[in-house]
Phi, psi and omega in degrees: 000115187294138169324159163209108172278098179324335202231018164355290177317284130055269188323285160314300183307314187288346156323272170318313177282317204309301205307316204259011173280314195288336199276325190296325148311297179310292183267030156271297166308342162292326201259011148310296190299320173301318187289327162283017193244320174295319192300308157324324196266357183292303190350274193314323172305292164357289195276318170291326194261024112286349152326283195318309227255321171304317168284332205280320203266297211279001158253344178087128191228161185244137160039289200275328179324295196313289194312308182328284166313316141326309173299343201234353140289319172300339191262355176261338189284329174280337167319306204323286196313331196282338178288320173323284208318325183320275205310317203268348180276345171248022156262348167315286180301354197276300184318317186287314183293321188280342179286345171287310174301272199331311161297325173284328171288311193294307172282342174285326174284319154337301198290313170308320208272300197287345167306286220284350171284287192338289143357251184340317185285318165333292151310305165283002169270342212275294175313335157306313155303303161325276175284033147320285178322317192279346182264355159252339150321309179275345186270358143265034140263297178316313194293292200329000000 
């Protein structure tokens, strides 16, 4: 009689919400890792077109130039921030993601853990039975 583990489905369904806690983590972190990488390259915008607009002062730029250029440092410093607020609302979602992936780790593991006792008591009713046999076998050996 082959082992059978009751709560099998169970098992499995708590497998699956794991995978899919761990994949909604991969792709927080991912998409953190993106947002950081746009706010860097703002960075980098940043520092040449103030670079620009300082040389740009230092040949004399007229009225409108002058406003242009401003507009489009101010409109790089809000990326910057919009991006700030991005990475921090989504390091937000990663904590809350990781404590949910954790839980979900955490009941799967529950499950496993009592499977493999399960197991085990099996296993040994199973070998407890065995040498039954084998001890009944030798003891009608014996009578003979």
């Amino acid at each position: 009689m082959p082992f059978e583990f009751s709560l099998r489905s169970l098992l499995r369904l708590r497998r699956v919400q794991e995978q899919r806690e761990r994949m909604r983590l991969a792709l927080l972190n991912s998409s953190r890792a993106r947002a950081r990488n746009e706010r860097d390259e703002a960075d980098r915008q940043a520092v040449l077109g103030f670079e620009t607009f300082d040389q740009k002062l230092q040949a004399g730029l007229s009225g409108a130039e002058f406003h242009l250029e401003r507009v489009s440092l101010q409109l790089l410093a809000k990326r910057r921030r919009d991006l700030e607020a991005l990475i921090e609302a989504l390091n937000l979602q990663m904590q809350k993601q990781v404590e949910v992936f954790g839980e979900s780790q955490k009941k799967r593991k529950v499950l496993e853990s009592l499977r493999e006792r399960q197991l085990k008591a099996f296993e040994l009713i199973q070998n407890r039975r065995e040498q039954q046999r084998v001890d009944d076998l030798f003891a009608r050996r014996i009578k003979r």
